[in-house]
Each structure stands twice: as structure tokens, then as C-alpha cells.
N, C-alpha and C positions, 0 to 999 in steps of 0.2 A: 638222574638216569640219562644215557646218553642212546640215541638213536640210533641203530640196528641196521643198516642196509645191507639188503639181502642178495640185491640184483645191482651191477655194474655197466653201465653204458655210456655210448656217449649224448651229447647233448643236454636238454634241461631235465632236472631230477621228477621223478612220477610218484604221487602216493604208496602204489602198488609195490617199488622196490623195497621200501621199507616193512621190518616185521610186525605182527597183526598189534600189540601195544602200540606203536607208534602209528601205525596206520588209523587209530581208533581217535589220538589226540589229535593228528593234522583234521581230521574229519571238523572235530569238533572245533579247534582251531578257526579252517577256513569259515564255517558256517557263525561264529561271531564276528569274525574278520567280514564277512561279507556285510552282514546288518549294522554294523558300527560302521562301515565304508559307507552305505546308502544312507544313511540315518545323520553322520556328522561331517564330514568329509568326502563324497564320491569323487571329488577332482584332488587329490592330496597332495601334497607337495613333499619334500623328502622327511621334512619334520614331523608334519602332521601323520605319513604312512609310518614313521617309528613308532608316535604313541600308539594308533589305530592297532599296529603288529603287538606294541609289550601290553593293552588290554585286551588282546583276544587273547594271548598266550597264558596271560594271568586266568583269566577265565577259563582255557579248557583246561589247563591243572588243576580246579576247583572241580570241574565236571566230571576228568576223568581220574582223578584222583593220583595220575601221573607227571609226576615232577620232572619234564623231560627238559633237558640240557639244550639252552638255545643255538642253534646253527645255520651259516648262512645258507645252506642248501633248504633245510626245512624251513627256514624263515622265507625264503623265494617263492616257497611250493604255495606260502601262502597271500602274500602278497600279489603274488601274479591275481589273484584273484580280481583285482582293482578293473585292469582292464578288461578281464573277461566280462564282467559285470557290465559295462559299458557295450561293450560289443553285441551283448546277448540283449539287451536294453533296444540300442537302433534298428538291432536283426526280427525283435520284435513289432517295432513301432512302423517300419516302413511301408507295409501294407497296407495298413490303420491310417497311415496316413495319405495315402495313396487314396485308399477308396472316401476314406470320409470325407476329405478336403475335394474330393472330384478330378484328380490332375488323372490325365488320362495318357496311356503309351501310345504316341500315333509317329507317325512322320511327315504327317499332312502339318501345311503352313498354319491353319487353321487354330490347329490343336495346340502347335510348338506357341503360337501368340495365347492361347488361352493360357496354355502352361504357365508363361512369364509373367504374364497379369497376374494370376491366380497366387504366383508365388509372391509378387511384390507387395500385394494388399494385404495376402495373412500376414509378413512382416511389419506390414506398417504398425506403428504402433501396440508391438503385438496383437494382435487382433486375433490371432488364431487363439487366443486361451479365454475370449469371451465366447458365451452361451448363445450371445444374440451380436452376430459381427455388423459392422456398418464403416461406410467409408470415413464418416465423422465421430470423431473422439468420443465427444458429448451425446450421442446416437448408439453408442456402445454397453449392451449390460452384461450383467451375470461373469465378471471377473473370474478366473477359475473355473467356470463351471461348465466350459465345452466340454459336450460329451467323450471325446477322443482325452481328454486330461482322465477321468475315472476309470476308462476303457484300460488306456495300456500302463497304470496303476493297477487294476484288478490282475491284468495278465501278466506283470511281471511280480508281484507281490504280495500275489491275493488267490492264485489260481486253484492252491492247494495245501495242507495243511502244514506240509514241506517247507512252503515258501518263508521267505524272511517277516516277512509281515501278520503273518499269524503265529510264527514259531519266536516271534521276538515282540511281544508288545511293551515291551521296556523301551524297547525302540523305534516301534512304530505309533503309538499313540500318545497324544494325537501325530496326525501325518505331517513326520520333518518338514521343516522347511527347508532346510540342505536338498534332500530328497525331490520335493517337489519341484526346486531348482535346476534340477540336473533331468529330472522330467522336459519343463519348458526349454532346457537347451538343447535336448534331444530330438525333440519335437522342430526347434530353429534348422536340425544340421541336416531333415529329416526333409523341408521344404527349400532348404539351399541346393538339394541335391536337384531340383528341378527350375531353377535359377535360368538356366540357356534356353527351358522352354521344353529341355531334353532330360531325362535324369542320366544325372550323373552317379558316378561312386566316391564321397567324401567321406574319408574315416573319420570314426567321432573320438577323436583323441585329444588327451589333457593338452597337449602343445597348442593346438588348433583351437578350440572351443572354452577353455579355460577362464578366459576374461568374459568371453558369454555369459558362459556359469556364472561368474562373480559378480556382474550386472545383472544378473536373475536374482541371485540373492540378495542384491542390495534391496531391490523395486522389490523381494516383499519386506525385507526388512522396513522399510520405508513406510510400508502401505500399511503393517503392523502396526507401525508406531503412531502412524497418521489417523488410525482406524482404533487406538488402545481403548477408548473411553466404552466402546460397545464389543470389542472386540471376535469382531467380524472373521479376521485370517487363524484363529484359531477356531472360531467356529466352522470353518468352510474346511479346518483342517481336520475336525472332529470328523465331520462330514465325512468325509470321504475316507477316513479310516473305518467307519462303522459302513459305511454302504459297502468297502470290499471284505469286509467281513463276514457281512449276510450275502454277501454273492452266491457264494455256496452253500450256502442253509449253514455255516459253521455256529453259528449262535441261533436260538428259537429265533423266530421272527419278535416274536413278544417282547424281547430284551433288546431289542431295536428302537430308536427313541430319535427325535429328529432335533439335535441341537443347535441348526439355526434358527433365531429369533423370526416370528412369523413376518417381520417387513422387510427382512430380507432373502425372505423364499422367494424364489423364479414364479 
């Protein structure tokens, strides 16, 4: 079956132009395309966004039972996805990080030297993704488990039933490590923006932030594999799927179960 455009313009192609069958498959479409981006891939490279595009495409033919004929225009409408994802991720996290971490808007000399401290220390050593920060390594607990890490996970993925994270548990649990990675870099481009002590506007885009990402996922691969005999980062990654799941009462409370081991509970 090949795709219907209804409406002619110019610039980038819109759902909307196309007739209601094919408008029903890009739906579905973008919306595995999305949770397979966050889930396997959210920085993709041009190989990695082909498979990411031929399994969602396989997939919404499955769902909508429509065998529609692939095209670059419809294959655009869905892949643009990648970066909106991203964008709508920062556009979330900025404030979050703002008030939680304490950087404050002033123009006072004051504020701009606390600003710059404030942001050099959460980098060190990552420091902003522990529960309990310290200027010494060894001084440092609770890996993962800042509050602001669960926070703009709940609200990008867990807000509503809608969200990828509820609407896809084939690929949200336990919670990616790709996913969580691209969390921790969000979070980095989120405190670079207050770097001069001022905040700035840094796009958070794959050219930029890419090798971030990829030293994000190594340190947990690492920490995985360092941690496999007890394993901790799947527990922590349990974690934090089931807590943004009960955010919203979406499961009883009573089906709620706490899968980290009690000596590494906070």
C-alpha cells in the first residue's frame, strides 16, 4: 500500500497531510520509533537510526495491520523524532536542574562565582548522579540515586499512561542503560549551560554531546560488569522503573516490591 498525500506544501512533510490509514500507521510508527530510540540508541548514528526506522516500521504493520510502502518523506516524519526527543528531554530537565542543584539567575558577582563553583564540583567526578555528593570520591554514596535522576525520568517517561515507559515495558524494564545514559548527559549539557557562572543556551545535540553519551555508557557498562556478582545496576535499574511506575498509582501499591538488596539501600 503506498501513502496518500492529501495536502501539498512546502517545506518538511506533517502527519496531517497524509489520509487517515496512513496517518493511523506513522502514529504508531513514531511511537515505537520513539521507545526503541530511548531504550537502544537515543544518540544513533546513520546505521544504527536505519535499523531503529526498519523495526518500528515492522512493528506498526503488525499493529496496524497496514502494509504501507516505505518512503523517504514518511520515513523523515519518523525519524525526526530522534531529535525532538532530545530537545523535549533538556527543555524538561532545565529547571529541575536549576532549582535542585541551587544555581541561581543573578548578575551579582556573588552569585556568577557561586554559579561557576557550583558547576565545576557537580562535574567533578560526576558527582551530581550521587544521593550523597562530597568533594572526595571516597566521601561519595548512593550512585544513581540523586533525586533529580528519578525526578526528570518520572516526567519524561513515566508522567502518564501515554508515556514510553508505561506504554512500552518490553522496553522500558528494567530501565535502559542506553536510556539512563543519555539521562546523565542531559543532565552534564544541563550544568555546562552555567559554566561562565551565567547560563548559557547549549543545544543538546548528537554532534556536541555524543562522545558524552558514549563515556556515560561505558562508566555503566563498566560499573555493571565490576558490580555483576551482586548485581547492583540492574538492581538500581529495577529500581527506578518500578518507582516511576507507582508514581502515578499505575500499578496497586501492593505490587510494588523493593528489588534492592537491603545493604545497598540509602
Amino acid at each position: 500500500v503506498k501513502a496518500q498525500k492529501l495536502t501539498e506544501h512546502e517545506g518538511r512533510p506533517r502527519t496531517k497531510d497524509y489520509d487517515d490509514m496512513t496517518q493511523e500507521f506513522v502514529t504508531a510508527a513514531v511511537a515505537e520509533y520513539r521507545a526503541r530510540l530511548c531504550a537502544q540508541s537515543p544518540m544513533p548514528d546513520h546505521s544504527q537510526e536505519s535499523s531503529l526506522l526498519a523495526a518500528s516500521w515492522a512493528k506498526a504493520c503488525q499493529v496496524t495491520g497496514v502494509k504501507l510502502t516505505r518512503s523517504p518523506d514518511i520515513s523523515k516524519l519518523i525519524t525526526s523524532r530522534g531529535s525532538q526527543v532530545r530537545g523535549e528531554l533538556k527543555t524538561k530537565l532545565r529547571p529541575l536542574v536549576e532549582v535542585m542543584f541551587g544555581f541561581h539567575s543573578s548578575q551579582s558577582k556573588s552569585a556568577i562565582k557561586k554559579n561557576w563553583s557550583l558547576a565545576e564540583a557537580l562535574k567533578e567526578g560526576t558527582n551530581f548522579a550521587f544521593k550523597h555528593m562530597a568533594p572526595m570520591e571516597e566521601d561519595r554514596r548512593g550512585f544513581l540515586k540523586a533525586p533529580l535522576i528519578q525526578k526528570i525520568i518520572n516526567t519524561m517517561w513515566f508522567a502518564n499512561k501515554h508515556d514510553e515507559g508505561i506504554m512500552f515495558p518490553e522496553h522500558f524494564k528494567p530501565f535502559p542503560y542506553p536510556t539512563l545514559a543519555l539521562v546523565l548527559t542531559a543532565i552534564e549539557c544541563c550544568i555546562d549551560e552555567w559554566a561562565t557562572g551565567k547560563r548559557g543556551d547549549i543545544p543538546f545535540t548528537t554532534q556536541e554531546y555524543c562522545p558524552v553519551y558514549e563515556a556515560y555508557l561505558k562508566c555503566l557498562q563498566d560499573f555493571d560488569y565490576a558490580t555483576k556478582d551482586v548485581g547492583v545496576l540492574r538492581a538500581i535499574c529495577t529500581r527506578i522503573y518500578e518507582a516511576g511506575r507507582c508514581r502515578e498509582s499505575i500499578l496497586p501499591r501492593a505490587e510494588y516490591h523493593n528489588p534492592i538488596p537491603a545493604f545497598l539501600s540509602p
